[in-house]
VOTOR-159459 format. One record per residue (C-alpha): residue number from 1; residue in three letters; x, y, z. Coordinates in steps of 0.02 Angstrom, whole numbers, plus 50000, padded with zeros to 5 digits. Layout:
<finus>
{NUM; 'ALA'; {X; Y; Z}}
...
</finus>
This chain:
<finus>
{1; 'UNK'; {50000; 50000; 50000}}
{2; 'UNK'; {50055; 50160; 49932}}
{3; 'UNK'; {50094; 50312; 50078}}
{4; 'UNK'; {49987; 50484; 50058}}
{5; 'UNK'; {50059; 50636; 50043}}
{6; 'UNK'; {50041; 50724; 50227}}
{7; 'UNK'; {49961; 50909; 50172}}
{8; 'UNK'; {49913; 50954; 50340}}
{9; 'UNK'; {50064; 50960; 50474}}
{10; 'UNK'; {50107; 50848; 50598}}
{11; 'UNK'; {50221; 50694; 50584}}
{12; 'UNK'; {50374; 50725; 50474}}
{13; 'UNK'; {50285; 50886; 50388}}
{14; 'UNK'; {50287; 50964; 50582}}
{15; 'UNK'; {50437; 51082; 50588}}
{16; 'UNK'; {50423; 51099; 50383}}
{17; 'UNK'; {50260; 51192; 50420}}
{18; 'UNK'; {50287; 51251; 50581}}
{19; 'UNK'; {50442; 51353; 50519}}
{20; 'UNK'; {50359; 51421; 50372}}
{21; 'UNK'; {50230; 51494; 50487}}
{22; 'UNK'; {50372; 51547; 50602}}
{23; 'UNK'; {50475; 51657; 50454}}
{24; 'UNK'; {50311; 51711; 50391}}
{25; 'UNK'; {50284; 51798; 50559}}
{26; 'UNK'; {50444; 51868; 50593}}
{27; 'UNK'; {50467; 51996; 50716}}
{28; 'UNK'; {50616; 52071; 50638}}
{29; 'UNK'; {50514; 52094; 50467}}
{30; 'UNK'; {50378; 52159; 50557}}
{31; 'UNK'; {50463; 52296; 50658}}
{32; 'UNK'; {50572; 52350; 50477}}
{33; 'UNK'; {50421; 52333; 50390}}
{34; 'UNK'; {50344; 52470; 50513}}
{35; 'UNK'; {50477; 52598; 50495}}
{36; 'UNK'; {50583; 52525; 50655}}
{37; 'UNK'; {50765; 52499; 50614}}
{38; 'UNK'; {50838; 52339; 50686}}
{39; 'UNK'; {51045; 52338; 50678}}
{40; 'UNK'; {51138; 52179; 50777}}
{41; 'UNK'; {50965; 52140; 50873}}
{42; 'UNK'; {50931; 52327; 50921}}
{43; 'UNK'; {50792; 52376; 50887}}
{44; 'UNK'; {50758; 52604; 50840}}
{45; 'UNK'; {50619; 52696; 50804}}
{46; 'UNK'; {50676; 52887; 50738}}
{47; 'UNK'; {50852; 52867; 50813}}
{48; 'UNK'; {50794; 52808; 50962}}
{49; 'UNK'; {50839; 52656; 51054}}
{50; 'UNK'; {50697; 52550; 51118}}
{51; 'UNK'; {50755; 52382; 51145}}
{52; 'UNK'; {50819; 52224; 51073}}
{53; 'UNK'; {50747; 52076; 50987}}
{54; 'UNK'; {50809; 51889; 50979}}
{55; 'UNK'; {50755; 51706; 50950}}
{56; 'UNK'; {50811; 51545; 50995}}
{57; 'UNK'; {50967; 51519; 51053}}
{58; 'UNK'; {51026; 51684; 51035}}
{59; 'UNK'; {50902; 51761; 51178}}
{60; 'UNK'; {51045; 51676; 51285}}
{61; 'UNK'; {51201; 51690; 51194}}
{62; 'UNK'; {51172; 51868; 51161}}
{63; 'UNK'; {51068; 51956; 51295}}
{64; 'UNK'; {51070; 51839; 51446}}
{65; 'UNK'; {51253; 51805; 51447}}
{66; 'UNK'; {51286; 51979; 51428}}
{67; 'UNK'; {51179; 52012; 51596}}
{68; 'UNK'; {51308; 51876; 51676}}
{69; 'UNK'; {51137; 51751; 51681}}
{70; 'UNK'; {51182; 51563; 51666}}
{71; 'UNK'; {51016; 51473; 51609}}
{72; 'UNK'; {51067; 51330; 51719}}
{73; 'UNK'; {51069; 51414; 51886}}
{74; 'UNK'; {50901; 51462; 51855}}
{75; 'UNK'; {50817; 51328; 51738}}
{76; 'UNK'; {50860; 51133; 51712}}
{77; 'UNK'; {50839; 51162; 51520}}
{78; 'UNK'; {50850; 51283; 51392}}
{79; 'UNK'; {50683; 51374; 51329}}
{80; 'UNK'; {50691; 51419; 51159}}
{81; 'UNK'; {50565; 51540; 51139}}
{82; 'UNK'; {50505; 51599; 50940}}
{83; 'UNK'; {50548; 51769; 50955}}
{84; 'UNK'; {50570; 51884; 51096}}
{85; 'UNK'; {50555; 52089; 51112}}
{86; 'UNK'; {50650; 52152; 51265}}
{87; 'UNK'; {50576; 52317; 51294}}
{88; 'UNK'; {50716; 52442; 51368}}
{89; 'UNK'; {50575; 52563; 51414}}
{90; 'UNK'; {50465; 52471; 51502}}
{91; 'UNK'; {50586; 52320; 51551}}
{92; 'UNK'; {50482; 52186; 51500}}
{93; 'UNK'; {50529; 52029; 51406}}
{94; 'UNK'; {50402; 51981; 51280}}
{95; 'UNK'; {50399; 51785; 51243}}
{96; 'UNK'; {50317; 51767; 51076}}
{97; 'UNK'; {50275; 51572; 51048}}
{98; 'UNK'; {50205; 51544; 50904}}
{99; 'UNK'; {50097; 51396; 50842}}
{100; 'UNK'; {50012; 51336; 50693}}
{101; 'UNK'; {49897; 51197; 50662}}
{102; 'UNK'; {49805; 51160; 50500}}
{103; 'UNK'; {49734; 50984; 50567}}
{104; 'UNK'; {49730; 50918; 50741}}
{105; 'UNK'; {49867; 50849; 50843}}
{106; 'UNK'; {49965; 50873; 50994}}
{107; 'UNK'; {49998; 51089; 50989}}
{108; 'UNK'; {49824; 51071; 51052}}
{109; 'UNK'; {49889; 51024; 51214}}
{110; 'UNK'; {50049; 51148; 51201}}
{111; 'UNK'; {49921; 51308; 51219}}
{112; 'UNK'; {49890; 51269; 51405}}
{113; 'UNK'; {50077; 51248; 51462}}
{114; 'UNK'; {50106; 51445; 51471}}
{115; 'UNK'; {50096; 51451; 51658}}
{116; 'UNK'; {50233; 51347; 51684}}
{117; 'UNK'; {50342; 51441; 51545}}
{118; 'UNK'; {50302; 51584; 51627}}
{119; 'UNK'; {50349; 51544; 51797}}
{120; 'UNK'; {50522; 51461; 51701}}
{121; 'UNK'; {50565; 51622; 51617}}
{122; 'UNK'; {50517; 51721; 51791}}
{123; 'UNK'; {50635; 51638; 51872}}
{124; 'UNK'; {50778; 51664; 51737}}
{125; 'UNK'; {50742; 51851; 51725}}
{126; 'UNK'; {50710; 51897; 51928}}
{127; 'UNK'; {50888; 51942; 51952}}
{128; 'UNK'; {50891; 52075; 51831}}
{129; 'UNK'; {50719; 52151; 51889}}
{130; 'UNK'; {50635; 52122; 51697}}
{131; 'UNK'; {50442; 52077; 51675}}
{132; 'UNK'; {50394; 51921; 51592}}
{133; 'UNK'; {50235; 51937; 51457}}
{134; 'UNK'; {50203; 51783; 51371}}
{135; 'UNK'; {50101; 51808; 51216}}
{136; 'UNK'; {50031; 51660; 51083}}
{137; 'UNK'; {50035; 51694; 50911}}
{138; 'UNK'; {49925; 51572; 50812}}
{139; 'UNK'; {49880; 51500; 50631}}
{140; 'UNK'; {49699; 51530; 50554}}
{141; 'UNK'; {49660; 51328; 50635}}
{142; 'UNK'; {49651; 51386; 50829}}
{143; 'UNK'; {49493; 51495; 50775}}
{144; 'UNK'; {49386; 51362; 50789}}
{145; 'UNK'; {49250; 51347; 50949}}
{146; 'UNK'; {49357; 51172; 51028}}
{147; 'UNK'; {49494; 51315; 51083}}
{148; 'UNK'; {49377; 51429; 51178}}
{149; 'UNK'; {49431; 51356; 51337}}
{150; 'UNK'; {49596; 51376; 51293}}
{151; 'UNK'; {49557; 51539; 51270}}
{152; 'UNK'; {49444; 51594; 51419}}
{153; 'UNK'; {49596; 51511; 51516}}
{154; 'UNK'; {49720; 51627; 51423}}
{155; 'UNK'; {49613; 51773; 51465}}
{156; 'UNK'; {49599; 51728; 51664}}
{157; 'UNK'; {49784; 51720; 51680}}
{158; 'UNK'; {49833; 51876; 51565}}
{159; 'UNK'; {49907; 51784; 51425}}
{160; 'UNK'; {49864; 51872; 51245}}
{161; 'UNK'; {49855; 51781; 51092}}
{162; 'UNK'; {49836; 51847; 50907}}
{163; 'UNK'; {49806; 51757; 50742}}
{164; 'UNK'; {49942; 51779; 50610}}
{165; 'UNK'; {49983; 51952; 50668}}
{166; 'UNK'; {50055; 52037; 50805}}
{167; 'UNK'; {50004; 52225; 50851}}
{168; 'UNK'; {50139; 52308; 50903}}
{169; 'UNK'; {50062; 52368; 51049}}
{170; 'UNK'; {50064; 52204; 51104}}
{171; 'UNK'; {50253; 52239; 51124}}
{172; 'UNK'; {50253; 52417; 51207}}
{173; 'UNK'; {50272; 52497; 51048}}
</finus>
C-alpha cells in the first residue's frame, strides 16, 4: 500500500510547516516593515533606542550572557522561545511562541503549558528586575470553537494571543 502525501502538518511535515509559519511571522520583518530599524538585534524607532529583539538560542548567547545570567542556575533546560522583544523602556521581556495547526494533533495540548513557561522564564529574569509577558501567536486553525477554553483560560491568567499578526502594541510599541 502506497503512503499519502501528509498536506496538513504533523508527523514528518511538523517543523516543515511550523517554520514556514514561524519566518512568515517574523518579528524582525515586522518591526522593519513598520519603519523600526533593527541593527545587531537593536531595535530604533527615529534614532531612538527602544530595545532588542532575539530568537532561539541567541536570547541567551546574546542578551542573557551579557547580563552575567547562566540558564542553568536558574532553569534545568533551555527554553527556546520563537521570538522575543525586550523592551528597554518598560523592562519587560516579551515571549512570543508561536503555533500553527492546519489539522489536529498534539499543539492542542501545548496552548495550556504557558503558566509553567512563565513561571520558568520568571525565574531566569528575577535577578535583573525584567517583567515576563508571554504572548501566543496562532495559525487561522486555533479559531475554531474546541479552543475557547483555551482561550477563556488565556484570558483569566493575562496571556494574549493573536492570529497571524502581532500588534505592536502588544510589544510596548
Amino acid at each position: 500500500m502506497s503512503r499519502k502525501t501528509n498536506k496538513h502538518g504533523g508527523g514528518a511535515k511538523t517543523n516543515e510547516n511550523g517554520l514556514l509559519f514561524e519566518q512568515s511571522t517574523s518579528l524582525v520583518n515586522s518591526l522593519s516593515n513598520s519603519g523600526f530599524t533593527i541593527t545587531n538585534d537593536e531595535v530604533f524607532f527615529d534614532g531612538k533606542f527602544l530595545g532588542y529583539t532575539y530568537n532561539k538560542h541567541n536570547f541567551y548567547s546574546n542578551f542573557l550572557s551579557k547580563k552575567k545570567i547562566n540558564y542553568e542556575d536558574y532553569n534545568s533546560i533551555k527554553w527556546l522561545p520563537d521570538d522575543v522583544f525586550i523592551n528597554e523602556i518598560n523592562k519587560t521581556v516579551y515571549i512570543i511562541e508561536k503555533k500553527f495547526q492546519n489539522s489536529s494533533g498534539s499543539v492542542d495540548e501545548k496552548l495550556a503549558t504557558f503558566q509553567f513557561k512563565i513561571y520558568e522564564y520568571k525565574k531566569l529574569l528575577e535577578p535583573i528586575n525584567y517583567k515576563v509577558q508571554y504572548i501566543y501567536l496562532l495559525s487561522n486553525w486555533f479559531k475554531q470553537h474546541k479552543y475557547k477554553d483555551y482561550f477563556d483560560y488565556m484570558k483569566l491568567n493575562n496571556c494574549p494571543y493573536y492570529f497571524n499578526e502581532l500588534p505592536l502594541d502588544a510589544i510596548g510599541l
